[in-house]
C-alpha positions as a Markdown table, in Angstrom:
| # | Residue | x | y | z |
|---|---|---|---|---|
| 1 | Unk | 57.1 | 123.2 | 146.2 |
| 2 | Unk | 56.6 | 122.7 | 142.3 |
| 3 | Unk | 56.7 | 119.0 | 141.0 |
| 4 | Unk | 59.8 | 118.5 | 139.4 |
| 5 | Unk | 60.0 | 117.6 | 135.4 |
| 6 | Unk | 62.0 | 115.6 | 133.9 |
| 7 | Unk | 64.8 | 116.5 | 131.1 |
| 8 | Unk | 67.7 | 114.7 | 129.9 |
| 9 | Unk | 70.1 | 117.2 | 130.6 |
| 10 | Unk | 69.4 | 117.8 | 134.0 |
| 11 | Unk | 72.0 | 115.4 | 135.8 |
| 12 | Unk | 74.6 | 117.1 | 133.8 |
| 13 | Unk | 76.2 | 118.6 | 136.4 |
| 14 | Unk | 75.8 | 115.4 | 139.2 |
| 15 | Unk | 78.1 | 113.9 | 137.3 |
| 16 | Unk | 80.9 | 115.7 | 136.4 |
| 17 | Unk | 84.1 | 114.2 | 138.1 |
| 18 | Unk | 85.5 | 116.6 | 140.7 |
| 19 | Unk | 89.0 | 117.7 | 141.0 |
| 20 | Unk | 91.0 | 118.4 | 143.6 |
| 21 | Unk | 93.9 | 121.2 | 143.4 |
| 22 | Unk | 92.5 | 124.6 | 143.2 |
| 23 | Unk | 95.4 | 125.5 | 141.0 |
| 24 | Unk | 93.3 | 123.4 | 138.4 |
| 25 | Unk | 91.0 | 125.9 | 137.5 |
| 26 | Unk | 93.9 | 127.2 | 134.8 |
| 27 | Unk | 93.2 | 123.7 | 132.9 |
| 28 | Unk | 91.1 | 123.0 | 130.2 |
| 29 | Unk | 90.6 | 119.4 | 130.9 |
| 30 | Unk | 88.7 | 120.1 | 134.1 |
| 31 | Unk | 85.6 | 122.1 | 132.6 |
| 32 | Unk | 82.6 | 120.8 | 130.6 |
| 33 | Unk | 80.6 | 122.6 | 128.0 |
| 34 | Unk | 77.0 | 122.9 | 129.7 |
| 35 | Unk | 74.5 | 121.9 | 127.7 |
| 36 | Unk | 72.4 | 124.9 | 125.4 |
| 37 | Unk | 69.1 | 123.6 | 127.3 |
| 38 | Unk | 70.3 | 125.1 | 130.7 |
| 39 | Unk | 69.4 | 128.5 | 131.9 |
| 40 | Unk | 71.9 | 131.1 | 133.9 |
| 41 | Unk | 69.6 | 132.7 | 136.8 |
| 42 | Unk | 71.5 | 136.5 | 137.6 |
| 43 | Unk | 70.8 | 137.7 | 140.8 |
| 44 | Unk | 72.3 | 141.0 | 142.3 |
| 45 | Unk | 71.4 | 144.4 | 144.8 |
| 46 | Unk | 70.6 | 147.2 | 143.2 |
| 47 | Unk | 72.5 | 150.7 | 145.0 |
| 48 | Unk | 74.8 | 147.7 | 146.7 |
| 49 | Unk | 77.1 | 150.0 | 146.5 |
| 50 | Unk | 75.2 | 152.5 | 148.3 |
| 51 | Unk | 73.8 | 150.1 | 150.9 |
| 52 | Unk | 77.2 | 149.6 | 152.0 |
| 53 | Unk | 78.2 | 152.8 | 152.0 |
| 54 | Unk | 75.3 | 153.0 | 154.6 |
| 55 | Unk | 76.9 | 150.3 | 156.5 |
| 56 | Unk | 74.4 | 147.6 | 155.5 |
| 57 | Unk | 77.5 | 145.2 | 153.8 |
| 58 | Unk | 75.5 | 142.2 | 156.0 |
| 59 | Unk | 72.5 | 143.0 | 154.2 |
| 60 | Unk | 73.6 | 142.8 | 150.9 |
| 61 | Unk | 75.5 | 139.1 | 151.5 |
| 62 | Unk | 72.5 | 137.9 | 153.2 |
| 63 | Unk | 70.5 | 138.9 | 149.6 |
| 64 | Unk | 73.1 | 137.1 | 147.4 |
| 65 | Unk | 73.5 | 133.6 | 149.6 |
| 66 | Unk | 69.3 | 134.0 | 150.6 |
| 67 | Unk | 68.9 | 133.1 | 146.7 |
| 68 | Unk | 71.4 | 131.0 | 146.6 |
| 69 | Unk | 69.2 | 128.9 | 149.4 |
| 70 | Unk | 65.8 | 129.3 | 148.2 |
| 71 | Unk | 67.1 | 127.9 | 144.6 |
| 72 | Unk | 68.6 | 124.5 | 146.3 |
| 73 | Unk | 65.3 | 124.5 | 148.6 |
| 74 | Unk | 63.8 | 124.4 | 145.9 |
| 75 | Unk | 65.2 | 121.7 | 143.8 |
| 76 | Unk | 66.5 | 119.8 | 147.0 |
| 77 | Unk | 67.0 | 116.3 | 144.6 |
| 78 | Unk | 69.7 | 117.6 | 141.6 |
| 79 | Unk | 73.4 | 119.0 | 142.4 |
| 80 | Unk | 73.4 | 122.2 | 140.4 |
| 81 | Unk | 76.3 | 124.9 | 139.9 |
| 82 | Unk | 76.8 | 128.5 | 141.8 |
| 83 | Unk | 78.7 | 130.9 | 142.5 |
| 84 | Unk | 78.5 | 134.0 | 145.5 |
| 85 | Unk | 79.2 | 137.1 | 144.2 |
| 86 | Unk | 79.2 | 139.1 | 147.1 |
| 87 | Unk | 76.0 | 142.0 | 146.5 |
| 88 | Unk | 74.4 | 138.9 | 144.5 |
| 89 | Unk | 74.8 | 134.9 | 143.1 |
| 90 | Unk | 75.2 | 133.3 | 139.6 |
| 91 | Unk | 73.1 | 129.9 | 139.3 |
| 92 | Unk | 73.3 | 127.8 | 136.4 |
| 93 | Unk | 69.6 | 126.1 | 136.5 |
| 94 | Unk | 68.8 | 122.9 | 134.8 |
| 95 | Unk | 66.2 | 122.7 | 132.2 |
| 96 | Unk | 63.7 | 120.7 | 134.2 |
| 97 | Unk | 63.9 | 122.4 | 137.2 |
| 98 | Unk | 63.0 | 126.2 | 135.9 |
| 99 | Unk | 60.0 | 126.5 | 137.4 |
| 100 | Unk | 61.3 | 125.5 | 140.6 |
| 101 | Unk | 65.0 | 128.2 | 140.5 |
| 102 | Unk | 61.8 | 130.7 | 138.7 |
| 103 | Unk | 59.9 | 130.3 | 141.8 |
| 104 | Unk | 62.9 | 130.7 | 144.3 |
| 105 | Unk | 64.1 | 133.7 | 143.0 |
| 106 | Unk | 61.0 | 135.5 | 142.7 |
| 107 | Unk | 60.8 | 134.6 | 146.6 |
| 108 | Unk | 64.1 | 136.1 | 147.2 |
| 109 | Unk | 63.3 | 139.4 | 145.5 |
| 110 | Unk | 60.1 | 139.8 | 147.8 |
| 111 | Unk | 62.2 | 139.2 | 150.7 |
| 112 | Unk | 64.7 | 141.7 | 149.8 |
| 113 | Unk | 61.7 | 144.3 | 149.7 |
| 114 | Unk | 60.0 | 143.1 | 152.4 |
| 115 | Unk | 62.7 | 142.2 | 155.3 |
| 116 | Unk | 65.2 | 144.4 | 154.4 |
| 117 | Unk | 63.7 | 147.6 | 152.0 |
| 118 | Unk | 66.1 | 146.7 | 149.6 |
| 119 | Unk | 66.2 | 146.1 | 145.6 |
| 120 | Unk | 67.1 | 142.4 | 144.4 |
| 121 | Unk | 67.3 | 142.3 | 140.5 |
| 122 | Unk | 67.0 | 138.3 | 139.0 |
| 123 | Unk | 66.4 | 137.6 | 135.3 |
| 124 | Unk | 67.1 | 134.2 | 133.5 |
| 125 | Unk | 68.8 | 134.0 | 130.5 |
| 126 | Unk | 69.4 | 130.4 | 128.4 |
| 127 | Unk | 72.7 | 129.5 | 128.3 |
| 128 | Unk | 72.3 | 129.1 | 124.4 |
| 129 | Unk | 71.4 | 133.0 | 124.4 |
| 130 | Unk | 75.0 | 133.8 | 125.9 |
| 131 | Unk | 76.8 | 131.4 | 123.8 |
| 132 | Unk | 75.2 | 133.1 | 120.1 |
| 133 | Unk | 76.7 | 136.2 | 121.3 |
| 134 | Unk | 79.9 | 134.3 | 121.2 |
| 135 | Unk | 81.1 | 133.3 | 124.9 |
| 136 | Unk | 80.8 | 129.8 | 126.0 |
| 137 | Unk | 79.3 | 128.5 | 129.6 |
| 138 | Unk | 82.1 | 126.2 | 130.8 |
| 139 | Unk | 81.8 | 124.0 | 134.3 |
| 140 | Unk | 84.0 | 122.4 | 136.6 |
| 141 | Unk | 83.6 | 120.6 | 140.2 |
| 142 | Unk | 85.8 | 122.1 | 142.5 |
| 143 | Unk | 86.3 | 119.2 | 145.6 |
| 144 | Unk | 87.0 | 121.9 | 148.6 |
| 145 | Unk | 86.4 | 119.0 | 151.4 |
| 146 | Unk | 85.4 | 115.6 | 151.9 |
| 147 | Unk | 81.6 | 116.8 | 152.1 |
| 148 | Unk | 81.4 | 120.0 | 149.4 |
| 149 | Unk | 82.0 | 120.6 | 145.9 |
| 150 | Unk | 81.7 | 124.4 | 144.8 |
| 151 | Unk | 81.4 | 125.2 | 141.0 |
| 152 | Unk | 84.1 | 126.9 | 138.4 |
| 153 | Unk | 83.5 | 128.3 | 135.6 |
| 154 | Unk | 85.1 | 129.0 | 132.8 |
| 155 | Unk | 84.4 | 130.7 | 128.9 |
| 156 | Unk | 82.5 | 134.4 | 129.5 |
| 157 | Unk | 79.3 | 133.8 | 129.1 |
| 158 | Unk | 78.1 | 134.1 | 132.8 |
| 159 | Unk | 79.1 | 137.9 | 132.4 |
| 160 | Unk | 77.4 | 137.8 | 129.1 |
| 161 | Unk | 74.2 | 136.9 | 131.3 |
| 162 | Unk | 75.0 | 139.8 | 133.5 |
| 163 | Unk | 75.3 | 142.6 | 131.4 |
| 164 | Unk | 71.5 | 141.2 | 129.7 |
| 165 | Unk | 69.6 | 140.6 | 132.9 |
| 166 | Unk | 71.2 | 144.8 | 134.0 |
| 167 | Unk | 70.6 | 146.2 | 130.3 |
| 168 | Unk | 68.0 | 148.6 | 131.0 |
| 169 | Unk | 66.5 | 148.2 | 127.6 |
| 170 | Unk | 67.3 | 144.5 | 127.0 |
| 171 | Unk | 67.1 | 143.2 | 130.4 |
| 172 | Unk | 63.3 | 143.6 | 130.6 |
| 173 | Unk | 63.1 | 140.4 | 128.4 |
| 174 | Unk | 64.7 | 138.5 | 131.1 |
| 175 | Unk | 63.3 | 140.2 | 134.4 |
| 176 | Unk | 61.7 | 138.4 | 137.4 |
| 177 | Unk | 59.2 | 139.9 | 139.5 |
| 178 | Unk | 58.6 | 139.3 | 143.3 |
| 179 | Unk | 56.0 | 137.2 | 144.4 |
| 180 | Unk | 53.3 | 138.8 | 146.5 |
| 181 | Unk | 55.2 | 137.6 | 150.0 |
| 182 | Unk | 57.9 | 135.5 | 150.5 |
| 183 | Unk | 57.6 | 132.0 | 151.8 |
| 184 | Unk | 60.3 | 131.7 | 154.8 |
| 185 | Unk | 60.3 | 128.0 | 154.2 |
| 186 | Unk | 62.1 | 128.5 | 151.2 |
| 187 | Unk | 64.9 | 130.1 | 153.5 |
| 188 | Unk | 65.2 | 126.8 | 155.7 |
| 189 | Unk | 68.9 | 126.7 | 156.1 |
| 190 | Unk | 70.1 | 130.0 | 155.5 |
| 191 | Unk | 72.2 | 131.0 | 158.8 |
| 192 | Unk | 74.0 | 134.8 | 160.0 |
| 193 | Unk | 75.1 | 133.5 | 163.6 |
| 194 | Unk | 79.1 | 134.4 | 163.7 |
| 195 | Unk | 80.8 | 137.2 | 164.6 |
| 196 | Unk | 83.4 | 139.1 | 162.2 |
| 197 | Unk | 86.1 | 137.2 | 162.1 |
| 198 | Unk | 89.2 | 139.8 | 162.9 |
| 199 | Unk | 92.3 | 139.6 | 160.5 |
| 200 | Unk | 95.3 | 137.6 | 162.5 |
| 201 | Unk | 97.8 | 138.7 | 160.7 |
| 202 | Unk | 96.9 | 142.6 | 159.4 |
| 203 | Unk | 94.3 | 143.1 | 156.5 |
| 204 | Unk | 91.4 | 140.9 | 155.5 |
| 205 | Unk | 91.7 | 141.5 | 151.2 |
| 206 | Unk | 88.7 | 141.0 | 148.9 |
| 207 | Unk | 90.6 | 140.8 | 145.5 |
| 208 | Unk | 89.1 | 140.1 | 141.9 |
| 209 | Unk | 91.5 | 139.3 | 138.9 |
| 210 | Unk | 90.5 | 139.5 | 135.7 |
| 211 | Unk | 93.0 | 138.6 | 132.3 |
| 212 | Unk | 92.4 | 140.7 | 129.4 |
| 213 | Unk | 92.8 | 138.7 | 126.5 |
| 214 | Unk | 90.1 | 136.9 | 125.0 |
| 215 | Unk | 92.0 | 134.4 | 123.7 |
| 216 | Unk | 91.6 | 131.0 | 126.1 |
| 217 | Unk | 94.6 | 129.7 | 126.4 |
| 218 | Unk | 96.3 | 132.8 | 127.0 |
| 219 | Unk | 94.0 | 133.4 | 129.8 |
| 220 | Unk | 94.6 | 130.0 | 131.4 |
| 221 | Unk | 98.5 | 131.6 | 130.7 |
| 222 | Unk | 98.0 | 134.4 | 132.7 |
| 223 | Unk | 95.8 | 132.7 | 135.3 |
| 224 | Unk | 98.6 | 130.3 | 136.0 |
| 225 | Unk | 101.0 | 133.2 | 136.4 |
| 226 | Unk | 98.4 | 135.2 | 138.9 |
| 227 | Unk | 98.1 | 132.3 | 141.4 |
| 228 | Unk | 101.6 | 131.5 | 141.0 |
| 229 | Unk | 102.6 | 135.2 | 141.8 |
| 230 | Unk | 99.9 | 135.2 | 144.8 |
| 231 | Unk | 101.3 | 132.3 | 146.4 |
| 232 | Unk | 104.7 | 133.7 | 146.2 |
| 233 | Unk | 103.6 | 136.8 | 148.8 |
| 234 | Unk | 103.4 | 133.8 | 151.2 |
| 235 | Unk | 106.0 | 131.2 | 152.9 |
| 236 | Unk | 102.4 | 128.8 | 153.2 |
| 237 | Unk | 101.5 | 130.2 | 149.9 |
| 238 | Unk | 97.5 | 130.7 | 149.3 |
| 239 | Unk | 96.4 | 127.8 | 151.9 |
| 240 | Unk | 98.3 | 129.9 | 154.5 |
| 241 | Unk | 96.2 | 133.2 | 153.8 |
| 242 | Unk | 92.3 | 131.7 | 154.1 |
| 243 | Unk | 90.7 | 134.4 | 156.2 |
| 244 | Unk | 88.6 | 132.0 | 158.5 |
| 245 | Unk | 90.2 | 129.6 | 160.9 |
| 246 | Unk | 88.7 | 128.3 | 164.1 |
| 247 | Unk | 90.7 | 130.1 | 167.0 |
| 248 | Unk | 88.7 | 133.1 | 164.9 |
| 249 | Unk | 85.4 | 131.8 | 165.0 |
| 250 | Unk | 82.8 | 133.2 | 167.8 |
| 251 | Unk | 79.3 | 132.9 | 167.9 |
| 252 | Unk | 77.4 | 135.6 | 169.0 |
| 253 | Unk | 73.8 | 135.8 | 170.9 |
| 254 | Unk | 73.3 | 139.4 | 171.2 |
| 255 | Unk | 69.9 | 140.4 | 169.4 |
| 256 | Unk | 72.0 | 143.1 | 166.7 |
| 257 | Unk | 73.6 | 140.4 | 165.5 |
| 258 | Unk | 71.0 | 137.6 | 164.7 |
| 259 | Unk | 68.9 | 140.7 | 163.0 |
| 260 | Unk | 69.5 | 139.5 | 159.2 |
| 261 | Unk | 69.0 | 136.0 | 159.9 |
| 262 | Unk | 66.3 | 136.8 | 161.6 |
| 263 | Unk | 64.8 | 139.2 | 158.9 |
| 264 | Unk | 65.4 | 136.3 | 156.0 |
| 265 | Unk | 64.4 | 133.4 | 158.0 |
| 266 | Unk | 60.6 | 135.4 | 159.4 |
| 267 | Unk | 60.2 | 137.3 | 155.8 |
| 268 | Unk | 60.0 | 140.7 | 157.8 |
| 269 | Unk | 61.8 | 143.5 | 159.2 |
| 270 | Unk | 60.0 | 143.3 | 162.2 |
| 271 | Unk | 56.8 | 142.2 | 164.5 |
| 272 | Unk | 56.3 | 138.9 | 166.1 |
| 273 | Unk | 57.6 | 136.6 | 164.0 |
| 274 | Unk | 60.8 | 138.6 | 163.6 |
| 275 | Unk | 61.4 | 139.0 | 167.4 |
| 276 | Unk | 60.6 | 135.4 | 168.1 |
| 277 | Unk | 63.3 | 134.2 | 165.2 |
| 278 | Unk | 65.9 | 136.2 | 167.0 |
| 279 | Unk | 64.8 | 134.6 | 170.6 |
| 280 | Unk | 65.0 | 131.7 | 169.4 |
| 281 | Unk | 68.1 | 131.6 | 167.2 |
| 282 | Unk | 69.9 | 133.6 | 170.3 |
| 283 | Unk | 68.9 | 130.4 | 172.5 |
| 284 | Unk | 70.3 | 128.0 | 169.8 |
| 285 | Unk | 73.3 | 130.1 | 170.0 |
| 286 | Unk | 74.2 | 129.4 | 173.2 |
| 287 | Unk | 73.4 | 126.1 | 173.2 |
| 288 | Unk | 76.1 | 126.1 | 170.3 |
| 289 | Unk | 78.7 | 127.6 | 172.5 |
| 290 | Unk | 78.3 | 124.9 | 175.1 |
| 291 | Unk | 78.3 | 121.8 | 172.4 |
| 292 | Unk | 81.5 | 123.5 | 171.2 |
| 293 | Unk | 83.4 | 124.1 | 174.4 |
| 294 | Unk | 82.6 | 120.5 | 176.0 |
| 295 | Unk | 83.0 | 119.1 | 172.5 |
| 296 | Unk | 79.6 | 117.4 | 172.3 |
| 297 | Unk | 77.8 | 115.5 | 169.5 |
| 298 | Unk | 73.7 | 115.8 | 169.6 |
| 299 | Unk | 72.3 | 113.9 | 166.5 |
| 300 | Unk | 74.5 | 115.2 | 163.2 |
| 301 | Unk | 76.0 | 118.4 | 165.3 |
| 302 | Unk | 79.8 | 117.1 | 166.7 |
| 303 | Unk | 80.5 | 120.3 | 168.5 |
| 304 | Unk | 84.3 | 118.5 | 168.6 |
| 305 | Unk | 84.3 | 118.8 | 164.8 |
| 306 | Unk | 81.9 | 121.1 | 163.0 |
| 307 | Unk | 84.1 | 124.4 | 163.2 |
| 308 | Unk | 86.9 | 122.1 | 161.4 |
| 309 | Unk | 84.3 | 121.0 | 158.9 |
| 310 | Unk | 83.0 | 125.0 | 158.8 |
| 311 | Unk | 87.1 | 126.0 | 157.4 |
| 312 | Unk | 87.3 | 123.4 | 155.4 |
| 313 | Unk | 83.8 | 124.1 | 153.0 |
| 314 | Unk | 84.2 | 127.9 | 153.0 |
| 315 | Unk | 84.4 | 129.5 | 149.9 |
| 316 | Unk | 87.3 | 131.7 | 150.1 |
| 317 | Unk | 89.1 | 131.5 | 146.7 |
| 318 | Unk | 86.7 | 130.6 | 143.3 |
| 319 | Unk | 86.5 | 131.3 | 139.6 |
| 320 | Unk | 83.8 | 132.3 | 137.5 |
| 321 | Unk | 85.3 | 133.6 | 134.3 |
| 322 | Unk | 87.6 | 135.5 | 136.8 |
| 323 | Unk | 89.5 | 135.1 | 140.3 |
| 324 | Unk | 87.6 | 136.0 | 143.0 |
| 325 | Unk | 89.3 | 135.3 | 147.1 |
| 326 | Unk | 89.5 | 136.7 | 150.0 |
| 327 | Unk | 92.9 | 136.7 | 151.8 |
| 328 | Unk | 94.2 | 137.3 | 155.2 |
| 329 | Unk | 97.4 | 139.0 | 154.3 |
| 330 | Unk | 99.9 | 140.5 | 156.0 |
| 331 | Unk | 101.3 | 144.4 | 155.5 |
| 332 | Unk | 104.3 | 142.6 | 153.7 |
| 333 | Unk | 102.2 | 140.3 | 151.9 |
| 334 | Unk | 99.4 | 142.8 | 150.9 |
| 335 | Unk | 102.7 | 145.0 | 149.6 |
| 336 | Unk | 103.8 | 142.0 | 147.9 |
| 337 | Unk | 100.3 | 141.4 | 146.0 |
| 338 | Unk | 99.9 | 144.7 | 144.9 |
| 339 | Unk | 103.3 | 145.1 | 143.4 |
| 340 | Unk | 102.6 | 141.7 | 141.2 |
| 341 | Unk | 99.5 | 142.6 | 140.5 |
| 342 | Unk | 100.6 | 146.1 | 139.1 |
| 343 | Unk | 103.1 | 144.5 | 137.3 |
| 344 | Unk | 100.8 | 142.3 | 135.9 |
| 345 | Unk | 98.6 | 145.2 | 135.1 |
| 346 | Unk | 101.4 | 147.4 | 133.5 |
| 347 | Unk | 102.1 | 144.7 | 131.0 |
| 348 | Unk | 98.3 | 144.4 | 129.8 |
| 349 | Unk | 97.9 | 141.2 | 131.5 |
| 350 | Unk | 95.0 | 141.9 | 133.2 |
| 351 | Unk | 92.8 | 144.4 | 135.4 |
| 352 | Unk | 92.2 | 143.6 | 139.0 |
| 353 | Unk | 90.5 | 145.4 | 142.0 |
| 354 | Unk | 91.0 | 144.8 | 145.8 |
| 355 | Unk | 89.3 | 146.2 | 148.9 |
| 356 | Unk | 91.4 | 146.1 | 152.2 |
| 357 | Unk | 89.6 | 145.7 | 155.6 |
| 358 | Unk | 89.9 | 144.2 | 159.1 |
| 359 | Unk | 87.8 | 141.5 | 158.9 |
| 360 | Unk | 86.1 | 138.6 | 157.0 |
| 361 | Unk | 82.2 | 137.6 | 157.0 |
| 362 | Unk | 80.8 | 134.3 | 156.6 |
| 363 | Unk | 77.2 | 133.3 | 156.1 |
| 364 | Unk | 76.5 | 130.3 | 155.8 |
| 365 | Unk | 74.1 | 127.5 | 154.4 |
| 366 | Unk | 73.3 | 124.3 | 156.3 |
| 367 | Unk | 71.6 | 121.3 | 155.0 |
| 368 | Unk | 72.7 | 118.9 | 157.2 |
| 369 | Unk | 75.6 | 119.7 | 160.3 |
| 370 | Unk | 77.2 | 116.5 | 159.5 |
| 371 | Unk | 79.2 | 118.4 | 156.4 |
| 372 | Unk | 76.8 | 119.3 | 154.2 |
| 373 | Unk | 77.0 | 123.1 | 154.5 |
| 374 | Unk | 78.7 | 125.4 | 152.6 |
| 375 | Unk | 80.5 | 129.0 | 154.1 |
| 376 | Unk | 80.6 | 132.0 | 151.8 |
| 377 | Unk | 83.1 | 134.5 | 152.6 |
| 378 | Unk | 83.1 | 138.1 | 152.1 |
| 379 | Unk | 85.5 | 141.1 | 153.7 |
| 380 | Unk | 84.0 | 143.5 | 156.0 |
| 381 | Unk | 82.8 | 146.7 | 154.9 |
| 382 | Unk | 81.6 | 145.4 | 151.3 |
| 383 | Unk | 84.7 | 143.4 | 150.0 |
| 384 | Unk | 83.7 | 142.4 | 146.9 |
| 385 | Unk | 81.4 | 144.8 | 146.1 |
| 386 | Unk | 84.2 | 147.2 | 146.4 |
| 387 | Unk | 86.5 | 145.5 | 144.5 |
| 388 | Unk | 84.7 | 144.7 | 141.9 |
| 389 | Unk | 83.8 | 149.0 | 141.5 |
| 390 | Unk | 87.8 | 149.0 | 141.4 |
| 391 | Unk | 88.0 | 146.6 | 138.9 |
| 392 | Unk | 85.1 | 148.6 | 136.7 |
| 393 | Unk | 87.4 | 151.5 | 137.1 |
| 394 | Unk | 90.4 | 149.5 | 135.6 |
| 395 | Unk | 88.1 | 148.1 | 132.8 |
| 396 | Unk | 87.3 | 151.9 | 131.8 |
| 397 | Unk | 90.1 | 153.2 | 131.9 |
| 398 | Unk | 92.5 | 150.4 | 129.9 |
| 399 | Unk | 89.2 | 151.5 | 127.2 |
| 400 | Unk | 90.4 | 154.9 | 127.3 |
| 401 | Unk | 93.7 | 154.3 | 126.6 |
């Protein structure tokens, strides 16, 4: 671990009031402007689309929330913004801790090599970089529970950051390259114990909205309008379509399923230290099972109240210059989206893409089991990824019009 320096900027984000409603992120008066002396670390699978096609959706989350770990690992003493993308993350890295996010992602992209034969591109680009090319870096603190804040963002410049760190002629300026192996310390936390959880009412929908104009208050306009529209399709509006809940939760200790927490938490694909990950992660396993079915607290695990804890700090619904959830819907209220979203498309609002499947993933992050630990949520089959093709496809063709 690299000795932290020191910067004035770099409590920035710690201290940023959080607010509560998610319907909030459509406000101006929630976000801050973060400071020009920050960096955006980009991190996403390359062929993602690909891999999933090949049926390796697990792999490509693991990739995206596995940096998303080694980064906090890594500067375990600052609260700093992120976001999951789904095939990759977005990580807004203060000024004296570089070295440390630098480090943490170079370990992720040797352990996407290494563990799991796959491509991870990461490049850093300074937050002043995005905002010369005329798209500001807003943040918010999003309170989703008692124990977890997740970061919104607002103003375009984390896809300015994107489109540098994937330019293949510009992006070689910003590029990271693997270490030589990955440390699986820096993966302390990272977690891929739960089974699928099955849709309970009819579809599990990964849906990204995006508004089209580039005017700010418009956008917060048409924002408004989307989740307003969304929570119509529902009698319990939004609240009543998050994709995990406990009856749905189920671990599982079969050695197929611990395989990718295995692979990120050992470094490898294989061998000993692979196979003894899974044994010992399938024994933890069942332990959990019978803390949760006798409802027993050992130190900070409360077997009576952790899968409570686990709904309440998932990450189902977020922004990050657009809306990104993931819904359990039923066939009525899937029908019901689509037509408001088409709507919404047909009148230039905005583009949108969706991918429908029976079930949502979770991996998760723990730092403590007393609350601190955060759920990211994806639908099966490559949700997001999926979607966000779709939405590519919409982008293109409203440019072709």
């Amino acid at each position: 671990m690299l000795p932290p320096q020191r910067h004035p900027d770099d409590g920035f984000y710690a201290a940023l009031p959080a607010f509560d409603r998610f319907e909030d992120i459509a406000e101006a008066g929630v976000y801050a402007r973060v400071p020009d002396s920050w960096h955006i670390l980009v991190t996403d699978v390359r062929g993602s689309t690909q891999a999933i096609e090949a049926g390796r959706y697990k792999d490509v989350n693991a990739l995206g929330v596995s940096t998303i770990t080694a980064v906090v690992n890594c500067i375990p003493d600052l609260a700093f913004p992120y976001v999951f993308g789904g095939d990759g993350a977005t990580i807004l890295v203060p000024p004296g801790r570089l070295d440390n996010a630098v480090l943490a992602a170079r370990n992720a992209l040797a352990l996407a090599r290494d563990a799991f034969g796959l491509e991870l591109r990461a490049g850093i680009v300074p937050v002043s970089t995005a905002r010369a090319r005329g798209n500001d870096v807003r943040v918010a603190r999003y309170r989703v529970s008692r124990h977890v804040t997740l970061a919104m963002f607002e103003g375009g410049g984390l896809a300015v950051a994107e489109s540098l760190v994937k330019d293949p002629e510009h992006g070689v300026a910003f590029a990271l390259a693997p270490v030589d192996a990955a440390d699986p310390a820096v993966f302390e936390g990272f977690e891929c114990r739960w089974r699928p959880i099955q849709s309970r009412k009819h579809r599990v929908l990964s849906l990204l909205v995006a508004a089209t104009s580039e005017t700010p208050d418009l956008q917060r306009q048409v924002y408004r309008r989307v989740l307003a529209g969304i929570a119509a399709a529902a009698h319990l509006g939004i609240d009543g379509m998050h994709p995990v809940d406990v009856g749905g939760l189920s671990l599982s200790s079969a050695a197929a399923d611990l395989r990718v927490e295995a692979a990120v938490r050992s470094g490898r694909a294989a061998g000993l230290r692979h196979w003894w990950r899974r044994v010992r992660t399938a024994w933890m396993t069942r332990v959990g099972r019978l803390l949760f079915r006798r409802r027993i607290r050992v130190k900070d695990f409360d077997g009576a109240t952790y899968r409570d804890d686990l709904v309440a700090n998932t990450d189902f619904r977020k922004f990050d210059g657009m809306l990104r959830m993931v819904l359990d819907v039923s066939e009525a209220e899937l029908r019901e989206i689509e037509r408001f979203l088409e709507t919404e498309r047909a009148a230039d609002a905005i583009v949108y893409g969706l991918h429908a499947s029976g079930a949502a993933l979770i991996t998760c992050f723990i730092r403590d089991y007393a609350g601190d630990h955060v759920h990211f949520v994806d639908g099966s089959d490559g949700g997001y990824a999926l979607a966000a093709r779709e939405l590519k496809r919409r982008w293109k063709e409203r440019a072709a019009d």
